[in-house]
N, C-alpha and C positions, 0 to 999 in steps of 0.2 A: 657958230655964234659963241658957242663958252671961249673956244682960244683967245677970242677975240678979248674976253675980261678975266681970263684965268690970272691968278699970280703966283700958281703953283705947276711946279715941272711935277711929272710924273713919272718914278723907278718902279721897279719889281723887284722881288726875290726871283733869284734864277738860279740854282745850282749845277744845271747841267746845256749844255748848249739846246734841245727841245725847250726846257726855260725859255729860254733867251731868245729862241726862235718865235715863241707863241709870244712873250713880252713883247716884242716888235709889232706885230701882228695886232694887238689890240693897243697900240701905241704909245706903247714906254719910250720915254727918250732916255733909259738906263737903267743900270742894275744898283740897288740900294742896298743889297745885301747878297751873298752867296757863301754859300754852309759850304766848305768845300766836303768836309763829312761826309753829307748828302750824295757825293758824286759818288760814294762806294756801297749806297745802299743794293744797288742791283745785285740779286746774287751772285752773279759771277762773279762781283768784284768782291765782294763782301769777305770772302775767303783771306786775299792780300793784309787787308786792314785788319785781321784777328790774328794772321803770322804777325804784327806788329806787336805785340802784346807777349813777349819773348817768357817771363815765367823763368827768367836767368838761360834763357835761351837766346842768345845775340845774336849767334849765325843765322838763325829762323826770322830774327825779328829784321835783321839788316836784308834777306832776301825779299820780305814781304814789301819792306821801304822799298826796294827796288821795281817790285814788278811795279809797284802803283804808281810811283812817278813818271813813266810816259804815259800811262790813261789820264791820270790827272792835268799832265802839259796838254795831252791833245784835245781833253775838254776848254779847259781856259786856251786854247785857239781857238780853238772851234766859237767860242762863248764870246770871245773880244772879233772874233769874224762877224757872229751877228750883228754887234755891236757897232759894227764900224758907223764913225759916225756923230757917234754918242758921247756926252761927257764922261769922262775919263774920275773926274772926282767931284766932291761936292761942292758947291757953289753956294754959299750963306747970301 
């Protein structure tokens, strides 16, 4: 019944593709926000995004960029996977 007089779509916050999973799941038609930030709380990652933070150290700060940029691409797969489907951007 509510869809039926809703006038409002419904996003999540998803930072990680589990987001994005459970957002579906309880029926987000998309993602309103994503910290990409967030993606590197997990401790394993966590390490990556503090070599980023060079302290006039370049080579440290450019390997840390490095590791974390295929976790971060295979998240946003993984996260626009879930999404298939879904609005792409917002609609006013």
């Amino acid at each position: 019944m509510g869809d039926a007089v809703r006038t409002m779509k419904v996003r999540a916050n998803a930072d990680t593709p589990l987001d994005a999973r459970t957002a579906r799941r309880f029926g987000a038609e998309g993602i309103g926000l994503c910290r990409t930030e967030h993606m590197f709380f997990d401790e394993e990652r966590i390490r990556a995004v503090r070599e980023m933070n060079p302290r006039g150290r370049r080579r440290v700060a450019r390997e840390g960029a490095r590791e974390a940029l295929p976790v971060q691409k295979q998240d946003f797969v993984e996260i626009f996977r879930e999404m298939k489907g879904c609005p792409s951007r917002s609609v006013s």
